[in-house]
N, C-alpha and C positions, 0 to 999 in steps of 0.2 A: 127205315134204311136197312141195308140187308150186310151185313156182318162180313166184314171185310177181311181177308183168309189174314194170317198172324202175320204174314209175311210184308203185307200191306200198313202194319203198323206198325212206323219207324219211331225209332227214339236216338235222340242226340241232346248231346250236355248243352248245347247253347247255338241258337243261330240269332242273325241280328233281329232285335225287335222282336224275340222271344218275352222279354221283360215286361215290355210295353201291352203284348195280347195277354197274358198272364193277368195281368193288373186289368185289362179293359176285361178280360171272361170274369172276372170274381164282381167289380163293379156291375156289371150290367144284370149277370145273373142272380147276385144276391138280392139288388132293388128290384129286378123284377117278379124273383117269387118270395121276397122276405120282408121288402121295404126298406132296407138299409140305405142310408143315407151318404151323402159324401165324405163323412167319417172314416167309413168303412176304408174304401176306394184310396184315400190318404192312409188310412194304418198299413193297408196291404203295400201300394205303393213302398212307401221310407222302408217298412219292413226287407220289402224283398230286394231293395236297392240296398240294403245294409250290407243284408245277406251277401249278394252278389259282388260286393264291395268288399266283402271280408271273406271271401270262396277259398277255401283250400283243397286240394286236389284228394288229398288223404281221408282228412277229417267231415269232409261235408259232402253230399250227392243232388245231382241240378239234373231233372231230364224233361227234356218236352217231347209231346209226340204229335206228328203229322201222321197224316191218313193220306194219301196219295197228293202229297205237299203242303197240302193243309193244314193249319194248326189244328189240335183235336184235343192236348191239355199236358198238364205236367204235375210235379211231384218233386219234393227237396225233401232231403235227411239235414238238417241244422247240427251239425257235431259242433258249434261253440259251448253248449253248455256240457259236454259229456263229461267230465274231469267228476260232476256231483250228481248229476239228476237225471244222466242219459240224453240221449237224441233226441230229436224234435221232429216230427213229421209234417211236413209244412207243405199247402198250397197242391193239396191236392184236389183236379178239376179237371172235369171232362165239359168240352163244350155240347149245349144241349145236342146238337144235331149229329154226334155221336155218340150220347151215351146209349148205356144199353148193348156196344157192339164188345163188349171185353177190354175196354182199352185203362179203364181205373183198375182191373185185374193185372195187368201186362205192368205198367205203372208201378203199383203196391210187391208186384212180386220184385220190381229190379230195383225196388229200393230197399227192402228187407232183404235180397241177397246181396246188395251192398255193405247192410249193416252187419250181416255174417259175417263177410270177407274180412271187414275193416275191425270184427272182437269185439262190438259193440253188444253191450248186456242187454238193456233197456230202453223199450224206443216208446214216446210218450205223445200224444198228439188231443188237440182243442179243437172241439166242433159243438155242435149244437143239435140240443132235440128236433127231430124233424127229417132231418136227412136221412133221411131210413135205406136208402140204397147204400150210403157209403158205410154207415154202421154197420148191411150186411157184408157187406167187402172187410172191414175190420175186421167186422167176428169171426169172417171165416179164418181169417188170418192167425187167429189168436187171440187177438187184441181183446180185452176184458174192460167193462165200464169201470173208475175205480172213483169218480167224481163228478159232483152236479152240485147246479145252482142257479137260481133264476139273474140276470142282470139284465139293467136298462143300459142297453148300448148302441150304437150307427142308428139311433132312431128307434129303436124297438127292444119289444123285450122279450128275451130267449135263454129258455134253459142250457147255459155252456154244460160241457160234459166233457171229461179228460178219460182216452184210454191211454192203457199202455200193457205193453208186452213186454215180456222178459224173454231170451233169447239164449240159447244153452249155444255155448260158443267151446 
């Protein structure tokens, strides 16, 4: 697919049924190239229904992005824990038939200058070995491995791995 000019890559905090394709891209594409199970699809779901449940305008960042109306993926900053352990970078996903085109770049950059804006120190985010495109998106970012471990979970077992960045505010 041919890389669609920036301007064609829109973001907005929430449209209806943003929640619902969110939860269907992480189900479908984790069982199909990871094997996760219905586990999974349920942690993400309650997860992101929490989140969205307990949204504050200040404290927390929700964006999804269309591609020429299309869903194409999204990205949350979780500031409930910030008081001790910093942000949470949550639910970041590009649907396959756009990646590749800059849109987890576009994503990642307007949620860390969110976290700018809003004087947030430390942003801390859970993934797993494997994902090697989105760790290059981290790292460029900053973002440093600071944690790893094997666990049997959603059916399989995967090395989790925690970055985090520190953020001069």
């Amino acid at each position: 697919m041919q890389s669609p000019p920036l301007s064609d890559i829109q973001l907005s905090r929430y449209f209806p049924g943003a929640v619902g394709k969110i939860i269907d891209l992480h189900a479908t594409y984790y069982h199909d190239n990871w094997g996760f199970n219905g586990t999974f699809e349920t942690q993400v779901g309650r997860e992101l229904s929490e989140f969205i449940s307990e949204y504050k305008e200040n404290r927390d960042g929700f964006w999804v992005a269309t591609v020429g109306g299309r869903f194409a993926g999204s990205i949350a900053i979780d500031g409930r824990g910030s008081t001790n352990q910093g942000v949470r970078l949550r639910w970041l996903i590009v649907a396959p038939k756009f990646q590749g085109l800059g849109i987890g770049g576009v994503l990642l950059s307007k949620a860390l200058g969110f976290c700018k804006d809003a004087g947030y120190k430390r942003i801390y985010l859970w993934t797993f070995k494997g994902l090697e495109a989105a760790r290059v998106l981290y790292e460029r970012a900053g973002f440093r491995l600071c944690e790893e471990h094997v666990v049997d979970q959603w059916g399989a077992s995967i090395t989790e791995q925690m970055f985090e960045i520190y953020l001069e505010v």
